[in-house]
TORRONU-832447 format. One record per residue: x, y, z of N, C-alpha, C in turn. Coordinates in steps of 0.001 Angstrom, whole numbers, plus 524288, in hexadecimal, padded with zeros to 5 digits. Layout:
<recs>
XYZXYZXYZ/...
</recs>
This chain:
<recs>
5F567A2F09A074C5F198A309AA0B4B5F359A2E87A1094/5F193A3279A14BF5F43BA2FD9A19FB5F13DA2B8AA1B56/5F202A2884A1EC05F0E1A251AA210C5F00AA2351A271E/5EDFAA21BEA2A265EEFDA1FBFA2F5B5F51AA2121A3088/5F6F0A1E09A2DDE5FC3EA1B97A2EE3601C6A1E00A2ECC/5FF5FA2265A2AE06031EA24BCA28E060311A2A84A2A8A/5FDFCA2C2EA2E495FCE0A3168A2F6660201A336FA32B3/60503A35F3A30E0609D8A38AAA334860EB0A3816A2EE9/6102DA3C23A30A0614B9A3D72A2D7C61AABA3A33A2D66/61CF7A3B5EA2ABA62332A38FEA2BF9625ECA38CCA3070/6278CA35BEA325562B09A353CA370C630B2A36BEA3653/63116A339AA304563883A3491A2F1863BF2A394DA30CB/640B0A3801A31F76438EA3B4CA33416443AA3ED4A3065/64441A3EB4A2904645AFA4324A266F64044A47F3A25A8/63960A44A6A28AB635F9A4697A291163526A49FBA2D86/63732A489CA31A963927A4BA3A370C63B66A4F4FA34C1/63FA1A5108A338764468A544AA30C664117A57FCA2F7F/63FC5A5626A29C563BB0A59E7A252C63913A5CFAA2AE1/634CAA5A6DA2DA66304DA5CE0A3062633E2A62B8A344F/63A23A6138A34C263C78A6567A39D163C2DA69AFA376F/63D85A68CDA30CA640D9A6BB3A2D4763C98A6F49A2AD1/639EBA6D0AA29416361AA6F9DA24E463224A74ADA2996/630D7A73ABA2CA862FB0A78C0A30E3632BAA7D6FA30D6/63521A7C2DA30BE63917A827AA303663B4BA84E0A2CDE/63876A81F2A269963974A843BA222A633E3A858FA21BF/633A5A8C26A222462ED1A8F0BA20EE62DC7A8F40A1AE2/6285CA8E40A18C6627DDA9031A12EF62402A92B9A123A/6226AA9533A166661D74A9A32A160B61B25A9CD9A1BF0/620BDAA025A1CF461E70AA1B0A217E61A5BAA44AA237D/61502AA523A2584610B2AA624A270561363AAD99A2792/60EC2AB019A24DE610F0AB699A244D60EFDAB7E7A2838/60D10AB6DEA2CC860A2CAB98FA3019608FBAB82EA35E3/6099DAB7F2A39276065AAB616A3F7D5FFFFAB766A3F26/5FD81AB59CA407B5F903AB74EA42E15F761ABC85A45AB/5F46DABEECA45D65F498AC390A4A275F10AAC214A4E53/5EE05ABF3AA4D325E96EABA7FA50A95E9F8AB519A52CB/5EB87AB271A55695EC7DAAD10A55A65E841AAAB4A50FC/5EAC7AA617A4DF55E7ADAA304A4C725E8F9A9E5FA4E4B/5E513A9A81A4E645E4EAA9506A4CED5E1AFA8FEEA4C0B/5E382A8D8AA45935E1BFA892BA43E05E170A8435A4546/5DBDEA82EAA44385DD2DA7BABA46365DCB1A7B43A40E1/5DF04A751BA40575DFD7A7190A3ACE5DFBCA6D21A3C22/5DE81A69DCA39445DCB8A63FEA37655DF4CA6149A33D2/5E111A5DD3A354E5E501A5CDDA30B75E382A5615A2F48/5E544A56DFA29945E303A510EA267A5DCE5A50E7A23B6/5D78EA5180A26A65D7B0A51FEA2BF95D1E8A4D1FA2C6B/5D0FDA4B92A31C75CD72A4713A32AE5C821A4A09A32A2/5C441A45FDA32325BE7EA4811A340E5BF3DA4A66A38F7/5C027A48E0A3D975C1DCA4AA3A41645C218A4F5AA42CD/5C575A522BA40115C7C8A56CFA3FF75C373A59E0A3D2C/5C127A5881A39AC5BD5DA5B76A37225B8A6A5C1CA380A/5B776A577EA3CA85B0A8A584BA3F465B285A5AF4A4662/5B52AA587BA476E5B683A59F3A4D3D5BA10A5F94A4D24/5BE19A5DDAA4A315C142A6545A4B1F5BECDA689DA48E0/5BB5FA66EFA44445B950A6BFAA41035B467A6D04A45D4/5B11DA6A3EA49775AE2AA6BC6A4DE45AF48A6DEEA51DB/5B581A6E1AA53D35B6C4A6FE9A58465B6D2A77DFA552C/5BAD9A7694A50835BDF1A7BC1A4E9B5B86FA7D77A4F07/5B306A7A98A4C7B5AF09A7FFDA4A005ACCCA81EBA4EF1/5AB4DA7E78A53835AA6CA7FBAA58A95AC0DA8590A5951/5B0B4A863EA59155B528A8A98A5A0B5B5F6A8CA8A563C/5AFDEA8CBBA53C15B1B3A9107A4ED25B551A9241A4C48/5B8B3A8ECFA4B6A5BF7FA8E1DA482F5BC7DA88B7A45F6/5C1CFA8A4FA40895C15AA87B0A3C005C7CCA84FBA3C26/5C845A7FA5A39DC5CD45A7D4AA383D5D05BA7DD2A325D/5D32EA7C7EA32C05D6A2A79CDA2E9C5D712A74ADA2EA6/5D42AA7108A29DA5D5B5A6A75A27615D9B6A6B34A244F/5DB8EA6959A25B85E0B6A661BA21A85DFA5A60D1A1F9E/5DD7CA613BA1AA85DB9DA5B15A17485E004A5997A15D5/5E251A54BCA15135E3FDA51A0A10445E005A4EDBA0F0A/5E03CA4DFBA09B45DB01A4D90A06CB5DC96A47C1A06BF/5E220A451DA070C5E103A3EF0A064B5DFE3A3CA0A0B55/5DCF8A3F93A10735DD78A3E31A14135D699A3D1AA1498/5D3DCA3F9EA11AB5CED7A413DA11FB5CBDAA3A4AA114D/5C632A3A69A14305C513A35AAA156C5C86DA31EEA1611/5CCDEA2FA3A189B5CFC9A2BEAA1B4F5CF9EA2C6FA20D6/5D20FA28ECA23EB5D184A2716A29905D6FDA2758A2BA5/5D93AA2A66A2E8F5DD01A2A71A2ED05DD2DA2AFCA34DD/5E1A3A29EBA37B65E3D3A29C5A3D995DE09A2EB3A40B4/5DF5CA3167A3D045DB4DA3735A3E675D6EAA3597A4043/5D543A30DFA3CA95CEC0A31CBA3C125CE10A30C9A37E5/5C86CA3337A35595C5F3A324FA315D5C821A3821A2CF6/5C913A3806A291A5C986A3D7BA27615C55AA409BA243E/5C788A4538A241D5C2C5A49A1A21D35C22DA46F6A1AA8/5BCBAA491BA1AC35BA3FA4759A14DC5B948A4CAFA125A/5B76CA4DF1A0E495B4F1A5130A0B6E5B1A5A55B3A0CFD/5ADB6A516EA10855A9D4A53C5A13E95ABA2A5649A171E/5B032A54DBA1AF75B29EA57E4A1F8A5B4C6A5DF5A1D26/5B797A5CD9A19295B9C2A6338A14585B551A671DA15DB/5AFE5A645DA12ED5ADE9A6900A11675ABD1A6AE3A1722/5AA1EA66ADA1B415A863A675FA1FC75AA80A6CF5A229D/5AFFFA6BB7A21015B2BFA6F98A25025B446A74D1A21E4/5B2F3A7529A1DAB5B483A7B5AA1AA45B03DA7DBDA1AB4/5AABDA7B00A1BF75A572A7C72A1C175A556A7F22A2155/5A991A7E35A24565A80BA7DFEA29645AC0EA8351A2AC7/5B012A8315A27775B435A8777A27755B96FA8685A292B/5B8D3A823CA27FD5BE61A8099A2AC35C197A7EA7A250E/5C681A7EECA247B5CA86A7F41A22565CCB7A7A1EA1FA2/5CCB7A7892A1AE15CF0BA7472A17925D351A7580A1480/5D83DA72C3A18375DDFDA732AA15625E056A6E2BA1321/5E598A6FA1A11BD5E6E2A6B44A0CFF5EBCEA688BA1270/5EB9CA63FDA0FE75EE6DA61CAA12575F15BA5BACA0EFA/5F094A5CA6A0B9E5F424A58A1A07005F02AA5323A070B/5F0DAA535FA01E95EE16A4BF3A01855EF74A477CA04C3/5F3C4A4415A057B5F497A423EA07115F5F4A4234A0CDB/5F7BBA46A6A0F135F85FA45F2A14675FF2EA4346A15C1/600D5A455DA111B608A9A4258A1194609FBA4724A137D/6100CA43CBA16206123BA4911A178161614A4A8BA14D3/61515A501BA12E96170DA5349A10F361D22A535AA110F/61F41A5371A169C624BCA5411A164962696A4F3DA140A/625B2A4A15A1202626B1A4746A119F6268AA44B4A09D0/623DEA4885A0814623CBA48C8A049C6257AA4C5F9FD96/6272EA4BA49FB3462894A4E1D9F5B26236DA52F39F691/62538A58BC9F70062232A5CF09F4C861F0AA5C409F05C/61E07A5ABC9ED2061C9EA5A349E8E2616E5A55559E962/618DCA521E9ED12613D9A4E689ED76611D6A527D9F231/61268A55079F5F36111DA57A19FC4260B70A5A299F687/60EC9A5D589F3EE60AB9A61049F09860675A5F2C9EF89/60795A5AAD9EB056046BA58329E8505FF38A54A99EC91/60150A53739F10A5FD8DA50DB9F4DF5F9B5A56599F704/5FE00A5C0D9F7AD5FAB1A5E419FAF75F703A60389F4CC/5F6F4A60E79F0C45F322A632C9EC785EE71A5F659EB7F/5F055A5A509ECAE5EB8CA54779EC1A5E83AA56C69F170/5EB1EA572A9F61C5E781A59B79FB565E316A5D269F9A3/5E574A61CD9F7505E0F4A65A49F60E5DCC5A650F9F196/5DEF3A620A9EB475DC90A610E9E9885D8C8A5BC09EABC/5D858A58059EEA65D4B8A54649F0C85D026A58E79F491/5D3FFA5AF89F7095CFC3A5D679FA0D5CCB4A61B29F912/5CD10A634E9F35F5C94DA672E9F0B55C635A64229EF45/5C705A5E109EC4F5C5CDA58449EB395C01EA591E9EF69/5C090A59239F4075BC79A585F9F8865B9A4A5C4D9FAA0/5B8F7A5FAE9F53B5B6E4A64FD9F6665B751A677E9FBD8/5BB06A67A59FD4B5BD77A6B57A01745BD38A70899FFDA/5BD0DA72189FBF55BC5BA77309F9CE5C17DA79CA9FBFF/5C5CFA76269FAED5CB9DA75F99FCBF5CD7CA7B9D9F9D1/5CF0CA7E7F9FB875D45DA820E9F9F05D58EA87A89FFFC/5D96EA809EA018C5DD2EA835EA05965E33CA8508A04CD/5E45EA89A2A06D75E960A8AF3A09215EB98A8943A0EBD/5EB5FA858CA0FB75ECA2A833CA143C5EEBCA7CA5A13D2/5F2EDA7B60A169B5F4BFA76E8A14715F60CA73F1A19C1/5F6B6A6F28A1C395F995A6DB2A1E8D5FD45A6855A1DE6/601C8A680BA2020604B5A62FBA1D4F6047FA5E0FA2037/601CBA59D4A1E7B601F0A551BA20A8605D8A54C7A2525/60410A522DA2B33606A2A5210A2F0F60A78A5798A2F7E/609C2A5B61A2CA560D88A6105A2C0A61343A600BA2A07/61446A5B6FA2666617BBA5AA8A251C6195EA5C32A20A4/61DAFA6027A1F6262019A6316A1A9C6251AA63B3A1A3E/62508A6764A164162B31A6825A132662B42A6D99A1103/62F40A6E08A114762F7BA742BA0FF462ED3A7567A09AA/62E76A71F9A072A62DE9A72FDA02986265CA7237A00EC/6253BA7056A058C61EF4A6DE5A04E461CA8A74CEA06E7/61D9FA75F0A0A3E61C29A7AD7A0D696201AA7F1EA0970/622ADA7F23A078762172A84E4A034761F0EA83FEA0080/61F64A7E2D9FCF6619FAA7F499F91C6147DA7F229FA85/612B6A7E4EA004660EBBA7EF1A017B60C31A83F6A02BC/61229A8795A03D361121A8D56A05F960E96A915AA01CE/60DD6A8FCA9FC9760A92A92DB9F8C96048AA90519F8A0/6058BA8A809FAA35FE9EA88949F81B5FB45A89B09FB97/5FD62A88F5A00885FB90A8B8EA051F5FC43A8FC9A0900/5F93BA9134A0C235F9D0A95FCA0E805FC02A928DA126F/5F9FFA8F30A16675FD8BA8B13A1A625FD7FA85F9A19C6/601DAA84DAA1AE760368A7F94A1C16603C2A7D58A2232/60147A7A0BA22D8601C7A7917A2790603D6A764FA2B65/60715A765DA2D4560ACAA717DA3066609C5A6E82A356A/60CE2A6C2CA38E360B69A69B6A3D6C61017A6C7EA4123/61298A6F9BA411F6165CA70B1A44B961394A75E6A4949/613A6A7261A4E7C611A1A7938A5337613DAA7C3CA5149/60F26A7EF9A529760FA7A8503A533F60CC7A8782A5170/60DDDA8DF4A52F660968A92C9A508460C0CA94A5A4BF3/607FEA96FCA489B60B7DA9B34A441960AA5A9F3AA44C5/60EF2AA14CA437060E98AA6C7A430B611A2AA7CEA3E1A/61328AAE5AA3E6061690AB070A394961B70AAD15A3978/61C6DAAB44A3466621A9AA86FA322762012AA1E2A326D/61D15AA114A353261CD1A9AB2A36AD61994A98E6A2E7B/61C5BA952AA2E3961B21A9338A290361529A90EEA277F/613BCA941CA24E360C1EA9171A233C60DD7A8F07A1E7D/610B8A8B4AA1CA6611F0A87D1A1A6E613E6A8103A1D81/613AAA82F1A2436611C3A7F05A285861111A81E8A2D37/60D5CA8392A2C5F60B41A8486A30F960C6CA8247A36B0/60C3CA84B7A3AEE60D2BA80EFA3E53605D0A7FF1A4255/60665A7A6FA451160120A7A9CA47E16025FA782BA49F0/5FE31A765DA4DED5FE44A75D0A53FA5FAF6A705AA541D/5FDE3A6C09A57005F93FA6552A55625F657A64E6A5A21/5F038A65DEA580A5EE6EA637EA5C545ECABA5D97A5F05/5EC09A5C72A61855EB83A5807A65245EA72A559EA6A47/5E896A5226A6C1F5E5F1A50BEA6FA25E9E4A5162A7555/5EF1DA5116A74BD5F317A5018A798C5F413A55EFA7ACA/5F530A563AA80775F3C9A58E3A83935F8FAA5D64A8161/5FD46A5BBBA7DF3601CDA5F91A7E255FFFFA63EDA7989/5FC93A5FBAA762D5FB34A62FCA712D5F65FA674BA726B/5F376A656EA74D75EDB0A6779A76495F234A6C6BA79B2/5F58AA6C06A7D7F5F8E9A7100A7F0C5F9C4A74ECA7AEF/5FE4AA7288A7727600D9A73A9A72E75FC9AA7833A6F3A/5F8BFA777AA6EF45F4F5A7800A6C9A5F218A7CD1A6FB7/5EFF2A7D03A73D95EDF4A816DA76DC5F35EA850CA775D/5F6E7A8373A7A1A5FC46A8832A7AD45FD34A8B07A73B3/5FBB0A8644A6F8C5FD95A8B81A6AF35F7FAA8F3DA6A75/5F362A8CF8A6CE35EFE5A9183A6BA15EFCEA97B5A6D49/5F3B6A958AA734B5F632A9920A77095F83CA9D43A7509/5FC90A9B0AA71EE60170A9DE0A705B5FEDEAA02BA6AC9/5FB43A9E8EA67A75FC2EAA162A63F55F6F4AA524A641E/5F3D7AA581A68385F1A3AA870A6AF55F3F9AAFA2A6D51/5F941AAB15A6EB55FD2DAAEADA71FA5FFFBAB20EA6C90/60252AAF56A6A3B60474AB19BA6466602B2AAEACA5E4C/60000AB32BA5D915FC9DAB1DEA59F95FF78AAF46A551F/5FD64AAA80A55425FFDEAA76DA4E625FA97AA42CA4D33/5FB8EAA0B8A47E65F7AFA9D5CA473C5F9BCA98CDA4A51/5F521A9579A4C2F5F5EEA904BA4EB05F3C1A8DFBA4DDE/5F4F0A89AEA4A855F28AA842AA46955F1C4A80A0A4B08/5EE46A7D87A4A075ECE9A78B6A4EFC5ECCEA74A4A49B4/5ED79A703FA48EA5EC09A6B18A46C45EB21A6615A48C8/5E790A6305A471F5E5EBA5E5FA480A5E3E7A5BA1A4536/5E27AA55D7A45975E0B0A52EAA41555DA5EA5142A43BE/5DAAAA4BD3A44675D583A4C08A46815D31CA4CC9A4B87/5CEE1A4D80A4D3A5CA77A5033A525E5C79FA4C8EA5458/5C771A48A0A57AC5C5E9A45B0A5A035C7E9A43EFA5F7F/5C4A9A40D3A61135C464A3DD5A67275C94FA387CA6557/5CCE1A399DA67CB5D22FA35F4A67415D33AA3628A637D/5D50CA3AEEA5ECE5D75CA3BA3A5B575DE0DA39C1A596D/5DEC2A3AF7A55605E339A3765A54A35E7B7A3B09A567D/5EC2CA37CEA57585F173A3C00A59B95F17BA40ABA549B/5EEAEA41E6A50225EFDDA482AA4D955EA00A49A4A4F02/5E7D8A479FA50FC5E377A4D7EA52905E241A4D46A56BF/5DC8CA4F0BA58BF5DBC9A51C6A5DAA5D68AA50B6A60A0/5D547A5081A63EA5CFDDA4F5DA65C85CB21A536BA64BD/5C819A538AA65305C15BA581AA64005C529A5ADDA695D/5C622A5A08A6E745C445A5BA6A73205C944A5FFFA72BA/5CF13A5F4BA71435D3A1A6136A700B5D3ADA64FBA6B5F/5D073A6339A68525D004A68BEA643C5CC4CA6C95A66E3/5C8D2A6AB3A69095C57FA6FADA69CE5C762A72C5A705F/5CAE8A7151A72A65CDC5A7357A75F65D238A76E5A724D/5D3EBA7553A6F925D85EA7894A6C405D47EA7CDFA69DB/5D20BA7B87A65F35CC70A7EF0A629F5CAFDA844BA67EE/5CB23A8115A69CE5C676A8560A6FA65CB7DA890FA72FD/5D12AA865EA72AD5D512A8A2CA74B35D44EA8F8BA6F68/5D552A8B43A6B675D80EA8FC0A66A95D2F7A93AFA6555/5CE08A92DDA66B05CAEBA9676A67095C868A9A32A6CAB/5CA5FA97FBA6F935CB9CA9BBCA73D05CDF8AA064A73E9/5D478A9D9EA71855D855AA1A4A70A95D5E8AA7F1A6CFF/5D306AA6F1A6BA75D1D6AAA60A67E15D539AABB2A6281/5D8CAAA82DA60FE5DB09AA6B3A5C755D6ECAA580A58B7/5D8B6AA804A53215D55FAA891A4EC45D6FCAA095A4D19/5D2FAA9ED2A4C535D34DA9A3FA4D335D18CA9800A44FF/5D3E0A978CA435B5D308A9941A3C7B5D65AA9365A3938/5D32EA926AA358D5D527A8B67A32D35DB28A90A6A2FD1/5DD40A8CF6A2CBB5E1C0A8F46A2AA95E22DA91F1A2762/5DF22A9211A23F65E053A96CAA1F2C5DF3CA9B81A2235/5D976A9BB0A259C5D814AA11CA26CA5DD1BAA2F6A298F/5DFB1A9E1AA2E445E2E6AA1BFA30A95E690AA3C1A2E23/5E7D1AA00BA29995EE4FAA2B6A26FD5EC76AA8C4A246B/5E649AA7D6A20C85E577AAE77A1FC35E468AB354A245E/5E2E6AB176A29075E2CEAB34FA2E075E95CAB681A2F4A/5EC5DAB368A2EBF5F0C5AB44FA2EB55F409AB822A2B60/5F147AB6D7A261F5F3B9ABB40A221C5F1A3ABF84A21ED/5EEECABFE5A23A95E9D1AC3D8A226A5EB0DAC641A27E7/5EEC2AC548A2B4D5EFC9AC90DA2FDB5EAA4AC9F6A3449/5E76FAC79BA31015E30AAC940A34AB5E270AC8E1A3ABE/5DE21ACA3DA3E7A5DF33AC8A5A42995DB22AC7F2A43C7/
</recs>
């Protein structure tokens, strides 16, 4: 289970490497572009935080999210904050918003034997059916977005996406076995970073993932303030972008619809 201490991924040089390498080995390229701009916010881990404050800004704006649980993360105290319980699950599927898998433990993936990556991410889903989540998602994301190409093909049948940490928009060919998204945050380059892709994929229509962890007043360096999400929330619903948690958009997507 993560820890304070331990929240972040590998530094090592042969972990650098893996992270250049494994991006540009596709194992499920996305069949389709959008014909509509979309784009998702997501939550990742994820804190109370994120689940009383972002789930208030998104419903404000009539948009719904994507959580990303690890289930060994659930009631602990971590850099984040306080984390989501039981109560927060059902809170937010009641509410319409979106419960994804995100592995038990919270290890990173690239760093580990395939065979345990599995076995941690199947303990994820079976705990969190455990917490009557009334769990059965197609949607995945990988601790800190860290993988392997052998983790992301076998993920490319259990799920419809996988989700990663690398910018950018998707479109046709970009891999939904890591998705790419966009980090939001309190500093002035990201809060840019962040309005210019609403711009562009406004301008050419793809999906555009936003992620963050927790929603508060001096939040930690992985999440974001109340005042910064709902400036992002209030661009991306301006834009008139179909604004949709992740499964809908990926069937949004297949389904050609517009």
């Amino acid at each position: 289970m993560a820890t304070a201490g331990d929240y972040a991924p590998s530094r090592s040089l042969p972990a650098r490497l893996e992270r250049r390498r494994v991006q540009w080995r596709k194992a499920a390229p996305l069949a389709r572009t959008p014909d509509r701009p979309i784009i998702t916010f997501t939550f990742d881990d994820f804190p109370k935080s994120a689940a009383e404050a972002g789930a208030a800004i998104l419903e404000a704006a009539d948009a719904r999210a994507t959580y990303y649980a690890a289930s060994g993360l659930a009631g602990t105290r971590l850099v984040l904050g306080e984390m989501y319980d039981a109560g927060d699950l059902a809170r937010l599927r009641a509410s319409g918003h979106e419960i994804a898998s995100h592995t038990h433990s919270h290890a990173d993936c690239a760093r580990r034997p395939l065979a345990d990556s599995l076995a941690d991410i199947a303990q994820g889903e079976t705990n969190l059916r455990a917490m009557h989540a009334g769990h059965d998602t197609r949607q995945f994301a990988y601790p800190f977005g860290e993988t392997t190409f052998a983790l992301k093909r076998s993920l490319a049948g259990r799920y419809d996406c996988a989700r990663g940490i690398l910018p950018g928009i998707n479109r046709k060919g970009s891999d939904r076995a890591q998705l790419r998204a966009i980090e939001l945050g309190d500093d002035l380059s990201r809060i840019v970073r962040a309005l210019d892709a609403i711009r562009e994929v406004v301008r050419k229509p793809g999906w555009l993932i936003f992620y963050t962890h927790d929603v508060r007043e001096n939040p930690s360096v992985y999440g974001v303030s109340p005042e910064t999400l709902q400036q992002i929330v209030s661009a991306a619903r301006a834009s008139r972008a179909d604004i949709l948690p992740m499964q809908a958009a990926y069937a949004r997507i297949m389904a050609g619809a517009t």
